[in-house]
C-alpha positions in Angstrom: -176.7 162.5 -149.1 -177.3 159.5 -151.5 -177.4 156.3 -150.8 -174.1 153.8 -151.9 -175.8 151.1 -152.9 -179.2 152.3 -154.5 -178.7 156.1 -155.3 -182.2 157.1 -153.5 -181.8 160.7 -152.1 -181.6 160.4 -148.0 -182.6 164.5 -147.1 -182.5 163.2 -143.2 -179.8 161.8 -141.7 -180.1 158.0 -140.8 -177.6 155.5 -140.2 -179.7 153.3 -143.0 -181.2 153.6 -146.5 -185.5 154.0 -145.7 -185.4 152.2 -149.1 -183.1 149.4 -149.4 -181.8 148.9 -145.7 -178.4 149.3 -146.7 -176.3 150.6 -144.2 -175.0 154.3 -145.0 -171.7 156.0 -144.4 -171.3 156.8 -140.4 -168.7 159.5 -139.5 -165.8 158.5 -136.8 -167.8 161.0 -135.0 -171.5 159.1 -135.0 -169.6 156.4 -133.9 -167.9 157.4 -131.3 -171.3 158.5 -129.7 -173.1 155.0 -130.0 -169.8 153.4 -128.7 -170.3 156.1 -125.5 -174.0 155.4 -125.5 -173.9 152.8 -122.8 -176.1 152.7 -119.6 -175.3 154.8 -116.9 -174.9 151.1 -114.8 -171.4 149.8 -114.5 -172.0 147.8 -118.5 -170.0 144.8 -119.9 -170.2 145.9 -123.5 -167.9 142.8 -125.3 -169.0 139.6 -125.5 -166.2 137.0 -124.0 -166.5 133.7 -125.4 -166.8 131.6 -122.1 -163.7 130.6 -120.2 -161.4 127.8 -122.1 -163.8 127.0 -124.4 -162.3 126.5 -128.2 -164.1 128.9 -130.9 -164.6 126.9 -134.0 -166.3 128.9 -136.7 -169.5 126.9 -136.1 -170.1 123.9 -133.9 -173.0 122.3 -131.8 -173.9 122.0 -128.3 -176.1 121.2 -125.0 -179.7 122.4 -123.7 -181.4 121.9 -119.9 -184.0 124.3 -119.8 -183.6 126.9 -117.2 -184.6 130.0 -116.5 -184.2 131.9 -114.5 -180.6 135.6 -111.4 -179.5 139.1 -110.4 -178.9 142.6 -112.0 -176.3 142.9 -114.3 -176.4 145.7 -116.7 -175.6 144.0 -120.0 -175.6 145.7 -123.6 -176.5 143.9 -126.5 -176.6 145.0 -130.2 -180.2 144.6 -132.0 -181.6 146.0 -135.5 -184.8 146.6 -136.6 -186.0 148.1 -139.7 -189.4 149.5 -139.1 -191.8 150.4 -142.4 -191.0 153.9 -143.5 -192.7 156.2 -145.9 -190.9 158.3 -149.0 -190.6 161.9 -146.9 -191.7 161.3 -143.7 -190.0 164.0 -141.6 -192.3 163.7 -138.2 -191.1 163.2 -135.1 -191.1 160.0 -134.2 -193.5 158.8 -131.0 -192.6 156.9 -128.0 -195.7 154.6 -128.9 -193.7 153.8 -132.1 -190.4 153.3 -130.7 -192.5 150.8 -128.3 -193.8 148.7 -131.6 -190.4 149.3 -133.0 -189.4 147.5 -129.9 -191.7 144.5 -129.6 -191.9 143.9 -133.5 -188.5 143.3 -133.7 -186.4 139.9 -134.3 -183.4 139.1 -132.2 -180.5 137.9 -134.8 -182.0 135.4 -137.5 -184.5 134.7 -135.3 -187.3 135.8 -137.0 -190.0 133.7 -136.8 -190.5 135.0 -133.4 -190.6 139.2 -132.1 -188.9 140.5 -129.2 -192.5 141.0 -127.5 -193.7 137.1 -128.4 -190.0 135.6 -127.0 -190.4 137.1 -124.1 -193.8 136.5 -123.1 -193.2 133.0 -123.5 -191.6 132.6 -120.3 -192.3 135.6 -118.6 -196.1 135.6 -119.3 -197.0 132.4 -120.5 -194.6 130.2 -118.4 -194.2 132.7 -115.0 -197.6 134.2 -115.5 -196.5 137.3 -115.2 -198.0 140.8 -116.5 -196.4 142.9 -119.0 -196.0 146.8 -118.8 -194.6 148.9 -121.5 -193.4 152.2 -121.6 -190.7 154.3 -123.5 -189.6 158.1 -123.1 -186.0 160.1 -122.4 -183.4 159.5 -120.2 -181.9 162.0 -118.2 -179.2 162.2 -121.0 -182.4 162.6 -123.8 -181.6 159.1 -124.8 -184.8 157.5 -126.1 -185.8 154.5 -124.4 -188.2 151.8 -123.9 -188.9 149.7 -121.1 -190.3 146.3 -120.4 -191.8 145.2 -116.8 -192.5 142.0 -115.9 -194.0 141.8 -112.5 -194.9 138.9 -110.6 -196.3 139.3 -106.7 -193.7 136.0 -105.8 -190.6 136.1 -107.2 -190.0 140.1 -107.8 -190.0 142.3 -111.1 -187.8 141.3 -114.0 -187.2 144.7 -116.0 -185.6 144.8 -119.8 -184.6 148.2 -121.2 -183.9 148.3 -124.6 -182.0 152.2 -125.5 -183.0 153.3 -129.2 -179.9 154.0 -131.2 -181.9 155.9 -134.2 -185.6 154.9 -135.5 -184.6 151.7 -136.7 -181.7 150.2 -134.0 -181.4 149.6 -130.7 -179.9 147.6 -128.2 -180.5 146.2 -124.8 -179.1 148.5 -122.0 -180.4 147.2 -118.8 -181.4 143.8 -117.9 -182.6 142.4 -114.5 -183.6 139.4 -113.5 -183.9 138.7 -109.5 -184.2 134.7 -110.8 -181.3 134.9 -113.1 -177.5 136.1 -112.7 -175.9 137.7 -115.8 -172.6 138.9 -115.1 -171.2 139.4 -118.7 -172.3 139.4 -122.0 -171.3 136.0 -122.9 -174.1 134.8 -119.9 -177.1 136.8 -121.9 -175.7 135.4 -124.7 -176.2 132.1 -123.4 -179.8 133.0 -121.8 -181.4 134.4 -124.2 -180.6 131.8 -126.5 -181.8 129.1 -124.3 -185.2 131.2 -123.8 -185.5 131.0 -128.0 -184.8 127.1 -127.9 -187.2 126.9 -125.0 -189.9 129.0 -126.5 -189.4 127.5 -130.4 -189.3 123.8 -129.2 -192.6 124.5 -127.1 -194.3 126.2 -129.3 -193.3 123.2 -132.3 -193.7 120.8 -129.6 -195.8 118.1 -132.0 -193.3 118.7 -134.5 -190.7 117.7 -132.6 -192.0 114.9 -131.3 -188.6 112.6 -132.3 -184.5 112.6 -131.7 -184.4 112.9 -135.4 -186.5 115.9 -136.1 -184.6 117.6 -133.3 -181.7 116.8 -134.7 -182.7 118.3 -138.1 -183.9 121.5 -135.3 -180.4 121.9 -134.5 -179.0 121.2 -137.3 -180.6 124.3 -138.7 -179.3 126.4 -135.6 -175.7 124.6 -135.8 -175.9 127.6 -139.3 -176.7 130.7 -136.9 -173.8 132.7 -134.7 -174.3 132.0 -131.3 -174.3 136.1 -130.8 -176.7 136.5 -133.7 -179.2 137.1 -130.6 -177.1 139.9 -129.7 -178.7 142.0 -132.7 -181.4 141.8 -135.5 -183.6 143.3 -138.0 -187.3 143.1 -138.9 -188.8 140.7 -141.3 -188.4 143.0 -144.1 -184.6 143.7 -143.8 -182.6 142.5 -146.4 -179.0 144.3 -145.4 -176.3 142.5 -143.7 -176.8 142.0 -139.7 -173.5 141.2 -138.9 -172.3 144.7 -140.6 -175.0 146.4 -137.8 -172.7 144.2 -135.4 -169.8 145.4 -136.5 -170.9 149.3 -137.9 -171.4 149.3 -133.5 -168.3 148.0 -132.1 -169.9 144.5 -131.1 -167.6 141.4 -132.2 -169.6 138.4 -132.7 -169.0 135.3 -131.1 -168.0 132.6 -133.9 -169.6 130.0 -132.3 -172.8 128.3 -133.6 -175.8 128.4 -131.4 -176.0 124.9 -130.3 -172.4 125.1 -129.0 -173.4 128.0 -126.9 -175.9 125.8 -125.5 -173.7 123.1 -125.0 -171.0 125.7 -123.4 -173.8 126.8 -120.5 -175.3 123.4 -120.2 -179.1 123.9 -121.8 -178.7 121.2 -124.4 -177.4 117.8 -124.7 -176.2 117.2 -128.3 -175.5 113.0 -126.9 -178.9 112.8 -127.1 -178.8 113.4 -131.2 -175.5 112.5 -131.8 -176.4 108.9 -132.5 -180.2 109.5 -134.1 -179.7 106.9 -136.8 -179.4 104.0 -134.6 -180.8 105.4 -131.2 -183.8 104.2 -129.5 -186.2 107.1 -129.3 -188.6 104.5 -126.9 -189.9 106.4 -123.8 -187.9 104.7 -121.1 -189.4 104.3 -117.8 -187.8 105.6 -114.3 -185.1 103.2 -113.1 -187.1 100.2 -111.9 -186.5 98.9 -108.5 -187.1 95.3 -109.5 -185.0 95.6 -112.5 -182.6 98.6 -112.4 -180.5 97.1 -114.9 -183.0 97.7 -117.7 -181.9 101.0 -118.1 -178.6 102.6 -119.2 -178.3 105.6 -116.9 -180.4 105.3 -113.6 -180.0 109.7 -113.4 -178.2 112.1 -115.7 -176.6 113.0 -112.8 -173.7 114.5 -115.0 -175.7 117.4 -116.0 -179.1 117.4 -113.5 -178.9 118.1 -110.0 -180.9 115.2 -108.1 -183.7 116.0 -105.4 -185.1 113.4 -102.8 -188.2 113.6 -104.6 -186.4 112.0 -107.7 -185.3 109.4 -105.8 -188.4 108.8 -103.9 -188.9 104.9 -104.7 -185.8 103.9 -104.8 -184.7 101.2 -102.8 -181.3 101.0 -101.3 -179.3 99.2 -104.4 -180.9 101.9 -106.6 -179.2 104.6 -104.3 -175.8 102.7 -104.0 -175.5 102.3 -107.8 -177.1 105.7 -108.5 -174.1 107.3 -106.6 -171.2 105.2 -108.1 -172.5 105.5 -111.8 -171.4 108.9 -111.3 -167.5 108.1 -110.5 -168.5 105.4 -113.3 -169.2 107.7 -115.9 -165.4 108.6 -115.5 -164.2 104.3 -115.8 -163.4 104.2 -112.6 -162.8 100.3 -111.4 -164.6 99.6 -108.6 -163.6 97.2 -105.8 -166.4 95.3 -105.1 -167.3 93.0 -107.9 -171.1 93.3 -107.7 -171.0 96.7 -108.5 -168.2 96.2 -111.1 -169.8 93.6 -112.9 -173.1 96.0 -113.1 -171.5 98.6 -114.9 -168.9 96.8 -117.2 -172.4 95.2 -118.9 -172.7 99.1 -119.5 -172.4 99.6 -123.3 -171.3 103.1 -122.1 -168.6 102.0 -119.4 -165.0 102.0 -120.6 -163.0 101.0 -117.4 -159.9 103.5 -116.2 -157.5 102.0 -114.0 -155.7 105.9 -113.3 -159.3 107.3 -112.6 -159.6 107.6 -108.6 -162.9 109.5 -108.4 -161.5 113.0 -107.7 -162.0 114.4 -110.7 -166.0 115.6 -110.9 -167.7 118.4 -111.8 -169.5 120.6 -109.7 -173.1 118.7 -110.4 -171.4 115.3 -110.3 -170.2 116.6 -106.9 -173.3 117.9 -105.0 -175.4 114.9 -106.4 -172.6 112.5 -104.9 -173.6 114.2 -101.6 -177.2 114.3 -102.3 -177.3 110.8 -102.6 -175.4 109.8 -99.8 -177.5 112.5 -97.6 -180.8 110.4 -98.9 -178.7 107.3 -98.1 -177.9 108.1 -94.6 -181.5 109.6 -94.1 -183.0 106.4 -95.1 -180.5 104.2 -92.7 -178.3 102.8 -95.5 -175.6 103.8 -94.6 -173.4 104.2 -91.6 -174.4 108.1 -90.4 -172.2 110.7 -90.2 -172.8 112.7 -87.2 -170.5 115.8 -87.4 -172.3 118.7 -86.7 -170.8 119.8 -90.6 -172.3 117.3 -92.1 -175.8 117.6 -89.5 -175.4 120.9 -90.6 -175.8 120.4 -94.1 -178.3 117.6 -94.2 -180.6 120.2 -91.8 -180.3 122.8 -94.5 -180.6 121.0 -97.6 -184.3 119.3 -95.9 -185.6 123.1 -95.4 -184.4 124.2 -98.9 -186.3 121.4 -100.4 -189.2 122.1 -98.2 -189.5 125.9 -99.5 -190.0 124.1 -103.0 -186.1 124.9 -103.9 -182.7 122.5 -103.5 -178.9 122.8 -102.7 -176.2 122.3 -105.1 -173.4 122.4 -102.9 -171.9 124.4 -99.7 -169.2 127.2 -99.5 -168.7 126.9 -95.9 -169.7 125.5 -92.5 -168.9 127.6 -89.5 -169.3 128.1 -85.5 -172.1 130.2 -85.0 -172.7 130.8 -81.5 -172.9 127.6 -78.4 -174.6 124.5 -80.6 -175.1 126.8 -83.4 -173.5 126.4 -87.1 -173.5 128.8 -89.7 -173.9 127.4 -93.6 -173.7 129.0 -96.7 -175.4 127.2 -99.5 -175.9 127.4 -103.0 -179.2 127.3 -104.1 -181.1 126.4 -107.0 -180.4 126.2 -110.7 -178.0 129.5 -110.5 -176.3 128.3 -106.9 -177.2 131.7 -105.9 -175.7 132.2 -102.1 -178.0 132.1 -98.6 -176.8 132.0 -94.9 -178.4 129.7 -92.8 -178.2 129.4 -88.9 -178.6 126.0 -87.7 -179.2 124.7 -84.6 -177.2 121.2 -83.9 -178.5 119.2 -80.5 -176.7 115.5 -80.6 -177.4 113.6 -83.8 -180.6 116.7 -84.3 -180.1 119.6 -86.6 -182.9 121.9 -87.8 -182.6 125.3 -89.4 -183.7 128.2 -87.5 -183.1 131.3 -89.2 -181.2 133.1 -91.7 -178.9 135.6 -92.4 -180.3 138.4 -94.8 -177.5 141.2 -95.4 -176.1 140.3 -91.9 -179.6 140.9 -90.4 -180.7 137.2 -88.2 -184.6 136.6 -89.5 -185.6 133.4 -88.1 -187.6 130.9 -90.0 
C-alpha cells in the first residue's frame, strides 16, 4: 500500500500515513468494525445538539464553573498521532498505549494533554489520586483506563478504547458527581473542564473583561465537538476528516455557544467590554443597595443563606422581585417600582405577570422567601408542604450541599412528609422523611433505594 498523498510505502496496515498523518483509504469493512466498536454499556454514540437550541456555524456563549454526576457510558471520537519510526513492526505495549493516552490533545486543544486536563480538576482541584492501567477487553479490544479515587465523594473512572496505535476514543465515563446522559452533556463538560483549567492556569493573564473577551474570541473559531476528538502536537492532517472517517458528526456550534447552551459562561459579561466597568464591585450593601446593578445573578446562580447572610430585610425583598424584574414586570407598589425603573437594565412589560421563570429564577424565588420567613419578614407559611421543604432545604445546607427545587411533597406516615429534592449543581434526586409537629419540622431520615436510614 502507498500512501495518497505522499507516496511513502505503508508494508503494515494503519488507518494513517507514519510519515505525513494523512489519513489512508479504510475499506467499508474497517469501518463497519470501529462503527461496532462501542462499549459493551448501553452507549449514546451521536452527538445531539441540545434541545431547541439554533446551530449557527459558529457562535458564542455562557460559563459557571461546575463540575461535577452519574454513569453514563458516552463515546467520544479522539486522535492522536504518536512518534513512529521508519519499519517498526513491534508489538505495541500497553505502557505505550498508556502515554499514547495521556500525551494526547482533545480537538484543537493542544496546549494542554488528556493527562494534564484532567488532573486539573480531578487531582489538583478534588485532590484526588490518579491510577493508570491499560490491557484487553474480553472482546481483545485494547484499552486504557483512568481512576480517580477520592475516600469522600466515590471513584470517577475514564476509559478511553484504542482504535489502532494512533486513535482512540472515550468508551466509558463515570462520574458519581456528574450526570452525563448523552453525548451532547460530555460535550458540554468537558469543554467547561478546558475553560476551567486554561483560565486557571492563565489566571494573571486574564486578569480583565477585555483579555477574556480576546480568550473567547479565540474559542468562538473552535467546533464546540472539536473536544470530541484530537491529534498530538505533531499532527498536521485534518481532525475533522478523523470525525467523520468514524461516523461522528460534529456539532457546528462554536465553543463558547456550547458553554452558553449548558450555562458555564456568561458572554453579557464581555459583550459590552469597550464601555464596561471592569471595577471589583462590592456585595450589595445594606446601607446603600442601590449602588449596585444586580444585588444576585440570580438568573443563572442558585442562592444559599449563606449568600444572603447580611442582608437586611429590604435587601431580601428587592433581591426576590429583581428576579420577576429581570423579565419588566411592573410592580404595584411604587417603592419597589421606582427602585428598579432607575435600573439602566430595567425595560418595564406591562403583559409580563411573573409566571414565566426558569428553573434557577424559580428555586431562588423560594430560597429567598424561605430566608424571609425564617428571619420573620414575612408572614409564615405554616403548611406542613412548605414546613416540609424549609426543614429539608436547612439539613441540605447543613451537610455543606443546597436545594434547587422539589419534585414532590407527600404523606408519609402520622405527622410524617415525604420530600423529594433536587440537590446541588446537577439537581440530582434524594428522599427525605420529615417529621412535621405544629409550626416544627426537622428531617429525620432518608430514603436510600427504598431502604429508611435515619439521619
Amino acid at each position: 500500500m502507498f500512501c495518497p498523498n505522499c507516496g511513502t510505502e505503508i508494508k503494515e496496515k494503519k488507518t494513517f500515513c507514519p510519515k505525513c498523518g494523512s489519513p489512508l483509504g479504510v475499506e467499508e469493512e474497517d469501518t463497519k468494525t470501529v462503527e461496532a466498536a462501542a462499549s459493551t454499556e448501553n452507549v449514546h454514540e451521536n452527538v445531539i445538539p441540545p434541545q431547541g437550541a439554533p446551530v449557527p456555524s459558529k457562535k458564542g456563549g455562557k460559563k459557571k464553573f461546575i463540575i461535577g454526576g452519574i454513569v453514563a457510558v458516552v463515546l467520544i471520537l479522539i486522535a492522536v498521532m504518536i512518534g513512529t519510526s521508519g519499519g517498526d513492526t513491534g508489538t505495541t505495549s500497553t505502557d505505550t498505549y498508556i502515554e499514547t493516552v495521556q500525551n494526547g490533545y482533545l480537538g484543537e486543544f493542544t496546549d494542554m494533554t488528556v493527562q494534564e486536563l484532567l488532573g486539573s480538576y480531578y487531582e489538583d482541584l478534588l485532590d484526588c489520586t490518579a491510577e493508570w492501567d491499560g490491557g484487553e477487553n474480553d472482546d481483545g479490544q485494547q484499552i486504557v483506563e483512568v481512576k480517580y479515587t477520592d475516600e469522600t465523594v466515590g471513584d470517577t473512572t475514564i476509559q478511553f478504547k484504542m482504535l489502532d496505535e494512533q486513535v482512540f476514543k472515550i468508551s466509558a465515563f463515570h462520574d458519581p458527581n456528574t450526570e452525563i446522559e448523552k453525548a451532547s452533556n460530555l460535550v458540554a463538560e468537558l469543554n467547561s473542564l478546558y475553560f476551567m483549567a486554561y483560565t486557571t492556569k492563565h489566571e494573571t493573564e486574564l486578569d480583565s473583561a477585555e483579555k477574556m473577551k480576546a480568550f473567547i474570541d479565540e474559542l468562538d473559531q473552535i467546533s464546540g465537538s472539536a473536544v470530541l476528538y484530537g491529534a498530538a502536537a505533531n499532527y498536521t492532517g485534518d481532525r475533522a476528516q478523523l470525525c467523520t472517517l468514524f461516523g461522528e458528526d460534529a456539532l457546528e456550534t462554536s465553543v463558547p455557544w456550547v458553554l452558553d447552551a449548558y450555562g458555564y459562561l456568561d458572554m453579557n459579561d464581555y459583550a459590552q467590554q469597550d464601555t464596561a466597568d471592569t471595577t471589583a464591585v462590592e456585595p450589595a450593601s445594606t446601607a446603600d443597595i442601590s449602588s449596585a446593578d444586580y444585588i444576585f445573578p440570580s438568573d443563572r446562580q442558585y442562592i444559599t443563606e449563606s449568600d444572603m447572610a447580611g442582608w437586611d430585610q429590604k435587601t431580601a425583598l428587592l433581591a426576590r422581585n429583581e428576579i420577576f424584574a429581570r423579565h419588566g414586570y411592573v410592580f404595584q407598589t411604587q417603592e419597589i417600582q421606582n427602585y428598579f425603573a432607575a435600573k439602566s437594565w430595567y425595560t418595564p412589560n406591562s403583559s409580563y405577570d411573573g409566571s414565566d421563570l426558569s428553573d434557577v429564577e424559580k428555586a431562588n424565588v423560594d430560597t429567598i422567601s424561605a430566608y424571609e420567613q425564617k428571619m420573620g419578614w414575612a408572614e409564615q407559611d405554616v403548611s406542613p408542604t412548605k414546613l416540609a421543604q424549609g426543614a429539608v432545604s436547612s439539613y441540605v445546607e447543613s451537610q455543606g450541599d443546597y436545594c434547587t427545587g422539589f419534585d414532590y411533597v407527600r404523606p408519609y406516615a402520622e405527622n410524617e412528609y415525604l420530600v423529594c429534592a433536587k440537590i446541588g449543581e446537577y439537581e440530582w434526586e434524594a428522599e427525605y422523611i420529615v417529621e412535621v409537629n405544629g409550626s416544627d419540622a426537622w428531617v429525620i431520615g432518608r430514603l436510600d433505594g427504598g431502604v429508611f436510614r435515619p439521619v
